[in-house]
MDTraj code that builds the backbone (N, CA, C; nanometers):
import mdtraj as md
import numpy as np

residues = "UNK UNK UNK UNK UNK UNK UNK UNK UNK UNK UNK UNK UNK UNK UNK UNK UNK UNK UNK UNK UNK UNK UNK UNK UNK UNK UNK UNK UNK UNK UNK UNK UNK UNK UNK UNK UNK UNK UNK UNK UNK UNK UNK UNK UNK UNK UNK UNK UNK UNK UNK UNK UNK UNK UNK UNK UNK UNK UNK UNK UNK UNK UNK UNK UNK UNK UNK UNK UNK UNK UNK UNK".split()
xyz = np.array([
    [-1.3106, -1.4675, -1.1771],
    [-1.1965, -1.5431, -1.1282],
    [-1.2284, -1.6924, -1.1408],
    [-1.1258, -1.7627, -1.1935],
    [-1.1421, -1.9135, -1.1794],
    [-1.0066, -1.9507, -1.1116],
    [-1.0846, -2.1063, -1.0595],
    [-1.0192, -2.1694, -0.9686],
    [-0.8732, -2.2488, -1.0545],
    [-0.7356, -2.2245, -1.0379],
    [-0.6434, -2.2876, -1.1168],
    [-0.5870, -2.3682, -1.0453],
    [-0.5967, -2.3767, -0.9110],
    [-0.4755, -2.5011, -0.7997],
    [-0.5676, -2.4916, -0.7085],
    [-0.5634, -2.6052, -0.6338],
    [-0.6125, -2.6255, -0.4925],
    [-0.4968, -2.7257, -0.4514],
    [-0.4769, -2.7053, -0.3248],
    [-0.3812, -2.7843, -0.2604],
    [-0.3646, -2.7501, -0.1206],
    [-0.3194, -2.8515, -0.0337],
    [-0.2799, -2.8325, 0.1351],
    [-0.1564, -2.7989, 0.1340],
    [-0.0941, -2.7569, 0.0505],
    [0.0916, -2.7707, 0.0552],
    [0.1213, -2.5968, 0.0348],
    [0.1083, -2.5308, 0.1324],
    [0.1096, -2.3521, 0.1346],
    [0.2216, -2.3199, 0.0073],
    [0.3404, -2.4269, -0.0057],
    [0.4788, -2.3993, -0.0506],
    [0.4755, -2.3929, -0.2262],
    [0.3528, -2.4982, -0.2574],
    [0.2852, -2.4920, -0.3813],
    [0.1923, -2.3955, -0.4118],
    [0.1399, -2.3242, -0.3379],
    [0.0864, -2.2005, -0.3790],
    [0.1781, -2.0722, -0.4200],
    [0.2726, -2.0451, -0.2956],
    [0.3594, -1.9346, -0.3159],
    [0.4667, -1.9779, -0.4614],
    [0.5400, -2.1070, -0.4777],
    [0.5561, -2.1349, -0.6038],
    [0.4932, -2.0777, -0.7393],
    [0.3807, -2.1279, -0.7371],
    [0.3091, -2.0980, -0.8695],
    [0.3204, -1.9942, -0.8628],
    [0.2266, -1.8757, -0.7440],
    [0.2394, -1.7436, -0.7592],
    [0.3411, -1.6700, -0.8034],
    [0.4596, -1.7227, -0.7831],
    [0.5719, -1.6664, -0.7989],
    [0.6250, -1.6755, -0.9782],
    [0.5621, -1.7937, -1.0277],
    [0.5556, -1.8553, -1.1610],
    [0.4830, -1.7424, -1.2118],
    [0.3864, -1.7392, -1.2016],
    [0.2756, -1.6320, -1.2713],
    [0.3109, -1.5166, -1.2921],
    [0.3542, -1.4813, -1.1294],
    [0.3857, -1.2950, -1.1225],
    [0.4964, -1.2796, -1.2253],
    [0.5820, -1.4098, -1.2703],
    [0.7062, -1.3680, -1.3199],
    [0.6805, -1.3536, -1.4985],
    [0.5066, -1.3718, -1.5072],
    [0.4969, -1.3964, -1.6224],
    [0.3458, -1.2948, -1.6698],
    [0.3653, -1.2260, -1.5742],
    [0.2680, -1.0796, -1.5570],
    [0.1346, -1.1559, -1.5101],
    [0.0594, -1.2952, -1.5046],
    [-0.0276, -1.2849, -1.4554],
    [-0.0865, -1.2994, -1.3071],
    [-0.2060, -1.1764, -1.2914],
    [-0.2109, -1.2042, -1.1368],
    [-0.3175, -1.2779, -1.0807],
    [-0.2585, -1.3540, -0.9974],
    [-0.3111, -1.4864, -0.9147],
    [-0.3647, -1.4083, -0.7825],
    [-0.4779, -1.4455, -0.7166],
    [-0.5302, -1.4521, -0.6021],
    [-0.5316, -1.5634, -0.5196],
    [-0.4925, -1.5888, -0.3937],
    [-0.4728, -1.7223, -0.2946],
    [-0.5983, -1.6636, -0.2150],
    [-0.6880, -1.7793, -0.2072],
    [-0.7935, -1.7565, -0.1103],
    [-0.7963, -1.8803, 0.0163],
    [-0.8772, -1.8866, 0.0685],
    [-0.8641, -1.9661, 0.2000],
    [-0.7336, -1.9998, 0.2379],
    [-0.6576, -1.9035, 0.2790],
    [-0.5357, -1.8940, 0.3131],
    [-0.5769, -1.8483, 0.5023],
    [-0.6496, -1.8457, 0.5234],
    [-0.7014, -1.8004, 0.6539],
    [-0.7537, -1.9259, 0.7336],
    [-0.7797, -2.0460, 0.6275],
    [-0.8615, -2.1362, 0.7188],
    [-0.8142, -2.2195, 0.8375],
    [-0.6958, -2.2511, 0.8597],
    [-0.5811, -2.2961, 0.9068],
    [-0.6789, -2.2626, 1.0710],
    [-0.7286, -2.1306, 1.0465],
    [-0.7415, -2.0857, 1.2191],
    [-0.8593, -2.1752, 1.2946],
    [-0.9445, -2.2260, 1.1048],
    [-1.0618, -2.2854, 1.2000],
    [-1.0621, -2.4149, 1.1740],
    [-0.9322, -2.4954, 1.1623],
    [-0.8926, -2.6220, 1.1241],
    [-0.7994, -2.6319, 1.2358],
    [-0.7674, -2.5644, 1.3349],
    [-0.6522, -2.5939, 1.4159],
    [-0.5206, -2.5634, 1.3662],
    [-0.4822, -2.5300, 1.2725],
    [-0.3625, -2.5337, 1.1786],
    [-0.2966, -2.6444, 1.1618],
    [-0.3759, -2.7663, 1.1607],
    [-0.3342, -2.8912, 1.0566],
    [-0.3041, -2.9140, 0.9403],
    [-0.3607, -2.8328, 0.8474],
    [-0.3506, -2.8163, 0.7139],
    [-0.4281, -2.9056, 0.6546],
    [-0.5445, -2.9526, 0.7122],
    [-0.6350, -3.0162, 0.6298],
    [-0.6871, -2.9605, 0.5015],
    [-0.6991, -2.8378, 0.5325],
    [-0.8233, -2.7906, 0.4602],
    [-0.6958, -2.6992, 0.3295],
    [-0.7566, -2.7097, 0.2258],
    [-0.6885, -2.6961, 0.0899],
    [-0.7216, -2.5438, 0.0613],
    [-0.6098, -2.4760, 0.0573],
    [-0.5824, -2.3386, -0.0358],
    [-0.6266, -2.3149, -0.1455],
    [-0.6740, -2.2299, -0.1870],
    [-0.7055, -2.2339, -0.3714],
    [-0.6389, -2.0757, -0.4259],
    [-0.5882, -2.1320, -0.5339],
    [-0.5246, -2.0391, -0.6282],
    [-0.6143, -1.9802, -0.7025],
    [-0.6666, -1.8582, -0.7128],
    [-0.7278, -1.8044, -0.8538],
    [-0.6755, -1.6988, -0.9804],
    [-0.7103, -1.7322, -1.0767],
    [-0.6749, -1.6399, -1.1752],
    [-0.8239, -1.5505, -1.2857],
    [-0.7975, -1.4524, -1.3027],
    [-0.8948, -1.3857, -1.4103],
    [-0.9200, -1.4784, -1.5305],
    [-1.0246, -1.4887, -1.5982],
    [-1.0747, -1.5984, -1.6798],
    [-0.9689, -1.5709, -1.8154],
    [-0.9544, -1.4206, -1.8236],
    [-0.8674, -1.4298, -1.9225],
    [-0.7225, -1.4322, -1.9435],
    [-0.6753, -1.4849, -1.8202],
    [-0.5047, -1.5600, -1.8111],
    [-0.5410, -1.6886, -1.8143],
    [-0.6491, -1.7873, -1.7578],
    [-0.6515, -1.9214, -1.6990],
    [-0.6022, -1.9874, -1.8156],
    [-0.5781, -1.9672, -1.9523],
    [-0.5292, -2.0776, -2.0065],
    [-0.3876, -2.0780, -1.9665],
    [-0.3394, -1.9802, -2.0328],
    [-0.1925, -1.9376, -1.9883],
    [-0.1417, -1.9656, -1.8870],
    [-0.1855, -1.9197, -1.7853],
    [-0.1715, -1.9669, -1.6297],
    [-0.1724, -2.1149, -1.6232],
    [-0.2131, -2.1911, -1.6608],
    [-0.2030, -2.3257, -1.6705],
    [-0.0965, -2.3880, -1.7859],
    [-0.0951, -2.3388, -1.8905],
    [0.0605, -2.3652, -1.9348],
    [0.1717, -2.3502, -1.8503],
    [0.1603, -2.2134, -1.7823],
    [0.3308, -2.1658, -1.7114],
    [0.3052, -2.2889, -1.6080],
    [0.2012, -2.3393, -1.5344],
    [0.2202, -2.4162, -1.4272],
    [0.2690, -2.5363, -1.4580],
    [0.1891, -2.5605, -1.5366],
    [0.2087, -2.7641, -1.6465],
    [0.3233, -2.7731, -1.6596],
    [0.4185, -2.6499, -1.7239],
    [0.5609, -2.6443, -1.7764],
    [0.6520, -2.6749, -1.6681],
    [0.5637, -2.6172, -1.5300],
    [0.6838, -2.6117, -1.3916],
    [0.6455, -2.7287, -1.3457],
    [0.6118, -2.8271, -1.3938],
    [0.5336, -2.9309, -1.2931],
    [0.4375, -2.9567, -1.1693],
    [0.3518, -2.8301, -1.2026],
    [0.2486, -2.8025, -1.0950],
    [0.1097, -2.8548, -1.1721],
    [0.0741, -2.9578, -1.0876],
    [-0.0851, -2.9948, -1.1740],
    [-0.2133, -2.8979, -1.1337],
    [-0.2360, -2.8883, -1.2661],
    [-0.4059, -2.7307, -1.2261],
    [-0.5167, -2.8306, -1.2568],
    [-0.6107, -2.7484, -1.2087],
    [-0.7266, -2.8529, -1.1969],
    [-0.8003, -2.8108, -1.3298],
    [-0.8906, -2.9131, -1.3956],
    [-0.9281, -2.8483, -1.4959],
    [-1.1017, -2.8715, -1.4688],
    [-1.1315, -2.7650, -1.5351],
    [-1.2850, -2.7160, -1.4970],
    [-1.3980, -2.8360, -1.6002],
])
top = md.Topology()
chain = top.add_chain()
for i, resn in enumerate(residues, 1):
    res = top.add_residue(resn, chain, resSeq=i)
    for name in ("N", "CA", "C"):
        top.add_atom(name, md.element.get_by_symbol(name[0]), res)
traj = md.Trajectory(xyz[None], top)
């Protein structure tokens, strides 16, 4: 799995995911739990992952939607 988004903005995760799933690839959201040991401020940044062999792709469909991916 590689890392394709990190972000504090929950609304940009479910986005993309929703981008991906619609384009068969599947995304994993991790530290989606941390919120509990941050107070639920939203400091602390979500990360999107994908299988090494979508991440290019997965980063086209995002670039196209105007979602910036991080690049390795």
């Amino acid at each position: 799995m590689h890392e394709l988004l990190r972000t504090t903005d929950p609304t940009i995760i479910a986005f993309a995911t929703a981008l991906l799933d619609g384009e068969g690839i599947a995304a994993f959201a991790v530290d989606v739990h941390m919120s509990t040991l941050e107070g639920s401020i939203g400091i602390l940044p979500r990360r999107l992952m994908v299988h090494a062999d979508d991440l290019a792709q997965a980063r086209r469909v995002l670039t196209d939607n105007g979602i910036e991916c991080r690049e390795e």
